[in-house]
C-alpha positions in Angstrom: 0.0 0.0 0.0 1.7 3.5 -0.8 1.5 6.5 1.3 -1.0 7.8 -1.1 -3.4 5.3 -0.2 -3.6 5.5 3.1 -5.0 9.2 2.8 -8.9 9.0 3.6 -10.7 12.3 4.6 -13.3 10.3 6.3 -12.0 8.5 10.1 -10.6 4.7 9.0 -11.0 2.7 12.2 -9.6 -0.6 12.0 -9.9 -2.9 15.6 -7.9 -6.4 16.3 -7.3 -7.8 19.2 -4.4 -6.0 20.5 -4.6 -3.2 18.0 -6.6 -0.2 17.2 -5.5 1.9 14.5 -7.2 5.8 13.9 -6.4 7.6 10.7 -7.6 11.2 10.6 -7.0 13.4 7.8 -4.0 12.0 6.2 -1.4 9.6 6.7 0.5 8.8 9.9 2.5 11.5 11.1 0.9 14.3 9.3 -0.2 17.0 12.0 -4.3 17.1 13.0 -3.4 21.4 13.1 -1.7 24.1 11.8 -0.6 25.8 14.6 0.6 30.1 13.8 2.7 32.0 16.9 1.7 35.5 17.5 3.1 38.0 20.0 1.7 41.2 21.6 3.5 43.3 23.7 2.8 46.4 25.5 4.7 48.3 25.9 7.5 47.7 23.2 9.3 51.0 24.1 10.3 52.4 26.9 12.3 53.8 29.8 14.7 51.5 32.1 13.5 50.0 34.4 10.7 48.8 32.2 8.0 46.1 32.4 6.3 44.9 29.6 2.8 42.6 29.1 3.7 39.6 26.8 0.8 38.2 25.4 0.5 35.1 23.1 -2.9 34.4 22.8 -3.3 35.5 19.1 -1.8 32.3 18.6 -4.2 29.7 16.8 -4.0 26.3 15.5 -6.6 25.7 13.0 -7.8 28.9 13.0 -8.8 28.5 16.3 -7.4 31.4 19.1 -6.5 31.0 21.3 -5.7 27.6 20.7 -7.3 25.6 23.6 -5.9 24.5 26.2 -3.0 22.3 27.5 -2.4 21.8 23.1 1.0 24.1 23.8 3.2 25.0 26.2 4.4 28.4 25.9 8.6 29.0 26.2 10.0 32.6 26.1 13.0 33.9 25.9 13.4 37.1 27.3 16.9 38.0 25.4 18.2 39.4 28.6 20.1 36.8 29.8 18.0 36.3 32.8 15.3 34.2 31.5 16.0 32.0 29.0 13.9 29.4 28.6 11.5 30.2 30.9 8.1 28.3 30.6 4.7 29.5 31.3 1.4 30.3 30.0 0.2 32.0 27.2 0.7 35.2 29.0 3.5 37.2 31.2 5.3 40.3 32.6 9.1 40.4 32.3 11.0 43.9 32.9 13.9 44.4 31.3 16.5 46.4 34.0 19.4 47.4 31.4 19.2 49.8 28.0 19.0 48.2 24.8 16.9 46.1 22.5 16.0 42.7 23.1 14.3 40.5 21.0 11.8 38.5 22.9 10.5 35.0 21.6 7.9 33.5 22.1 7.6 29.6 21.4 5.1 26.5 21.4 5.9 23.5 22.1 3.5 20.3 21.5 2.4 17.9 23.9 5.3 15.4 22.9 7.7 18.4 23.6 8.4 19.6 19.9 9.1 22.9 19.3 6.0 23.7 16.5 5.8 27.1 15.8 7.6 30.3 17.0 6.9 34.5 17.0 9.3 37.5 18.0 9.1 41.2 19.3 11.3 43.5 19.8 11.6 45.5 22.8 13.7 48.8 23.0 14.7 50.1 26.3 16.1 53.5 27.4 18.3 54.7 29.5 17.0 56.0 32.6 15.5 59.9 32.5 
């Protein structure tokens, strides 16, 4: 049977004794959604010390936003060397102490922890009045 074959766009539900196979919308391995990253931030300029809303919930998978829940887990990387890697919800604060510009990213990661999709901002912060 070829790969071709296997595509069905109804559900193919096939039951044995040990074995239960469910193809959904294409062949094994092909994703059920198409996930899209978007980042908000507010505010993306600013004087140091400043603290900025991250917001990720324009994300959607499927068209669907925000994509419902426990589907991602949300990583960011703050660019400041304080908080890389940080995990978290779809939302967050983070202030950034020092001048500069930082680009902050935002990324979601799938249930079986790969990294799917991805979005940035950048965030410029002045020096101190």
């Amino acid at each position: 049977m070829t790969r071709k074959a296997l595509k069905t766009s109804k559900p193919l539900l096939l039951i044995g004794s040990t074995l239960a196979l469910v193809f959904l919308f294409g062949c094994v391995g092909t994703p059920l959604y198409s996930p899209t990253a978007c980042l908000r931030a507010d505010p993306t300029i600013g004087y140091a010390p400043l603290t900025v809303s991250f917001d990720a919930s324009c994300s959607t998978a499927d068209g669907i936003s925000p994509p419902p829940s426990g589907m991602f887990t949300y990583v960011w990387d703050f660019d400041d060397g304080n908080s890389s890697g940080q995990t978290s919800g779809m939302t967050v604060e983070h202030t950034f102490v020092e001048p500069g510009t930082y680009e902050v990213q935002v990324g979601l990661v799938d249930s079986k922890g790969i990294p799917v999709t991805g979005a940035t901002r950048t965030i410029t912060v002045l020096p101190a009045e």
